[in-house]
N, C-alpha and C positions, 0 to 999 in steps of 0.2 A: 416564353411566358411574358410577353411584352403586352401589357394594355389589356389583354382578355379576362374575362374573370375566371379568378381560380379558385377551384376549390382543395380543401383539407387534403382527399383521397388525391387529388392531382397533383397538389404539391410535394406529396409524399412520394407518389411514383418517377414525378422527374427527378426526384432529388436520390430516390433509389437506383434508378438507372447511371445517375454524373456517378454517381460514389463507387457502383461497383466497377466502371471504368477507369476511374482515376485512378481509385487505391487496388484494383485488381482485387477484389470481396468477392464471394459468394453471395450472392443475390439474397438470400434470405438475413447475412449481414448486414448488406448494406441498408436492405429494408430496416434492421434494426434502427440502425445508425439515423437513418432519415427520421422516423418517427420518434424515438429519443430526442432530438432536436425538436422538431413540433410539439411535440407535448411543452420542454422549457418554453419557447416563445409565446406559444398559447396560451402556459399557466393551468394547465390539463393532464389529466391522468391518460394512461392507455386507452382506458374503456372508453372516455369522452372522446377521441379521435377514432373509434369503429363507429361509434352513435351518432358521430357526426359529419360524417366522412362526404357528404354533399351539401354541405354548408360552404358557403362562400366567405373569401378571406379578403380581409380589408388591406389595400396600398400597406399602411406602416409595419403590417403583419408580416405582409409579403418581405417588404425590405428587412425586415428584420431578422427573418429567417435564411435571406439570403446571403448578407454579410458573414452566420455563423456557420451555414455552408460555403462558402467560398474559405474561411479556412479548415473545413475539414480537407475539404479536396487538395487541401496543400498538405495533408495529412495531422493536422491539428486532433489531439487526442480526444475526445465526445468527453471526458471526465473535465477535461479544463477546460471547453466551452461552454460547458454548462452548470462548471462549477465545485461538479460534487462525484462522488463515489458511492457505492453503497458498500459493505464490509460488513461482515459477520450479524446481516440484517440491520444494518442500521446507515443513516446519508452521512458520511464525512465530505466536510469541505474539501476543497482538494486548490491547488493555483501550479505552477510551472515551477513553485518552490519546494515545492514534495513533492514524490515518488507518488505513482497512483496505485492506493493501495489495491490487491488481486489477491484472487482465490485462496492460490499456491498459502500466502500467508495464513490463512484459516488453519492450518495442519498446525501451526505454532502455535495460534490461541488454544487447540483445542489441546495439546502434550502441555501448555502451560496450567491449563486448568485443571488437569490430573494431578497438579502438585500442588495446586493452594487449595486447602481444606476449606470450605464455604462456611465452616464454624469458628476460624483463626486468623487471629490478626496478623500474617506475615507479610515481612517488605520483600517488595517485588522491584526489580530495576529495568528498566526496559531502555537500550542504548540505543541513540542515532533513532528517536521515535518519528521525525518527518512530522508525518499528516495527525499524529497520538493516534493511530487505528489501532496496534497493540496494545498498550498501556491505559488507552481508555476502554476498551473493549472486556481488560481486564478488571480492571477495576466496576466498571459496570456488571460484570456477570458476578464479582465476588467482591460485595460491597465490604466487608471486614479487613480488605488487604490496605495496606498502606503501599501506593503505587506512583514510584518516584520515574520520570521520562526526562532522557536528556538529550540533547542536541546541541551540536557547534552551530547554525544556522537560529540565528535570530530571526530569519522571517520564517525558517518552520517552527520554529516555539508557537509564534505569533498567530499559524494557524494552528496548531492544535490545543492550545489556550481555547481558541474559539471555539474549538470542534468540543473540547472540555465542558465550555463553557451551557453549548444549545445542546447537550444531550445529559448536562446535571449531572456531571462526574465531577470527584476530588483526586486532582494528580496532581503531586508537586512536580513542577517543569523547572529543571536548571540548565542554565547555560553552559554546557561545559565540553572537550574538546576527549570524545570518552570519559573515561573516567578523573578528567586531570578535576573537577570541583565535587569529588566525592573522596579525597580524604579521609582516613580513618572510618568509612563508613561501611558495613556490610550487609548484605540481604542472601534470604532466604533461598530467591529463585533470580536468575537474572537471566532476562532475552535478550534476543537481539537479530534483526532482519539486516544487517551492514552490507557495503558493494561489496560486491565479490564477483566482476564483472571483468575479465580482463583489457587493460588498456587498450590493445591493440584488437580487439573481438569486433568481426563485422557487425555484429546482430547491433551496437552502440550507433551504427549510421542507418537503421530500420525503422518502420513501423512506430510507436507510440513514444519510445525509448530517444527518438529523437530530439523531443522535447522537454526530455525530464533532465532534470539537474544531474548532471556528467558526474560530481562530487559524491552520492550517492548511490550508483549504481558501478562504477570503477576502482577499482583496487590492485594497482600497479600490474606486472608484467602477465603476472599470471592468476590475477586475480584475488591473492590471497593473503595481500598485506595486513589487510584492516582486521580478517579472521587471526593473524599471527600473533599481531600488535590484542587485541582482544581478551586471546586464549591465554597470553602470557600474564596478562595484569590481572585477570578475573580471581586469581588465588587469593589475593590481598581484598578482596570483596564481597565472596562468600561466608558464609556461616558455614563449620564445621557441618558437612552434610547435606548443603545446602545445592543448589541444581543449576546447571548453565543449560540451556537450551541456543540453538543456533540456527537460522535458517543460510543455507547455502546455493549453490550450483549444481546443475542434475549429476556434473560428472565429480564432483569435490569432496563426497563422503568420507575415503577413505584418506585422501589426505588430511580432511580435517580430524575424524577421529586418530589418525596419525600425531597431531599439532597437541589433541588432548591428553593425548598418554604420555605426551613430554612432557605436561605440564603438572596438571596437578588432578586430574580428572583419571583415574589409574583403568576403568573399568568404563570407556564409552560404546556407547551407541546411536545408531542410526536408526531413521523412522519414513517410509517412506508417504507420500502421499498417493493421492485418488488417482493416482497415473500410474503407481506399481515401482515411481523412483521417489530414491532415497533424496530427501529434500530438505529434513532437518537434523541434526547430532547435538551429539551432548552428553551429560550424565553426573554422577555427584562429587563433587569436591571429599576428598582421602579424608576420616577424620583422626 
């Protein structure tokens, strides 16, 4: 593509063809991938890139889309090239400082939404928020909740502040390392998407997971420090009655509902997702 003029539909099919070699995609992926990127550089919707698809593309165009393809092909994730995420219908920002938020997470907002009454003001705590895709998600569907989000990571505060910010949600965001700047405080419902990725697990040098923040998605030998460390302090932070929800690992159920019944959660269970596995646990604090 040196010097010739290109158009829309042609840049999209080179760019379809580099990717599903590079990264090994099914063709109809990579196709995504390509035009996902066009649309960002363009500043255009889907539909604008089928309507426009023999239109001719200007030199800075061209460059510009090549640069963000040349890091995909190195396998750069399409949500940090272009910025953003979309989640439970709505664009979160997204940077290489947070986790990209996915699907899988939908099953949490929707078992947490089952527990806040859209008529009651209950406080909701959402730990290790990243990108605020939970916590603001939550708070957005159930304006009456008082919905506190925390993280040890100062620059994911910093995007989900923002993410807070462009979608006109109120979440208090604190700095804190779990629960160590929530003292004496308790809520109703508390979530939480934490790593639970084992150290040593190949899938950590794959695919998208490559580029996300290691702190995040790892949680010592076997995955399930962060769940232990969690499970163990949430007693001191619940309401009498009040509900932990948990997202985990496809094969982690049972250990984790194991972790609950030692603690203070007498009567857990599991919930699976759209794939038929069990994906989330939890259940109510003894009163």
């Amino acid at each position: 593509m040196n010097g010739e003029a290109i158009t829309v539909a042609g840049l999209i099919d080179d760019a379809t063809a580099r990717i599903a070699a590079a990264l090994d995609l099914l063709r109809r992926d990579a196709r995504l991938d390509a035009r996902v990127l066009a649309a960002h550089v363009l500043g255009v919707d889907a539909a604008w890139l089928i309507a426009h698809d023999t239109d001719l593309l200007s030199a800075q165009q061209i460059d510009a889309y090549q640069t963000l393809l040349a890091r995909r092909l190195n396998g750069s994730p399409i949500a940090y090239l272009i910025g953003s995420r979309e989640f439970f219908g709505r664009p979160f920002r997204v940077s290489p400082d947070v986790l990209i938020p996915r699907p899988d997470t939908e099953r949490l907002i929707e078992l947490a939404l089952e527990q806040i009454p859209p008529d009651q003001a209950v406080d909701v705590l959402d730990l290790g928020t990243g990108s605020g895709c939970i916590a603001i998600t939550l708070a957005r569907e159930r304006p009456l909740a008082h919905v506190t989000a925390v993280d040890s990571s100062p620059a994911a505060l910093a995007i989900a502040q923002r993410n807070a910010a462009s979608l006109d949600v109120c979440v208090e965001f604190l700095a804190s390392d779990w629960f160590s700047a929530l003292a004496g405080r308790r809520f109703d419902l508390v979530v939480s998407n934490p790593p639970y990725i084992a150290a040593a697990d190949p899938h950590l040098a794959q695919g998208d997971v490559r580029f996300e923040p290691l702190s995040a998605l790892a949680a010592g030998p076997d995955g399930l420090d962060d769940l232990r460390h969690l499970i163990a302090a949430v007693c001191a932070h619940l309401q009498p009655g009040g509900t932990l929800l948990l997202e985990h690992g496809y094969d982690q159920a049972e250990a984790v509902r194991t972790l609950l019944q030692q603690s203070c959660i007498p009567f857990p269970r599991s919930w699976n997702d759209l794939s038929g596995i069990p994906r989330v646990s939890g259940g109510e604090l003894s009163e």
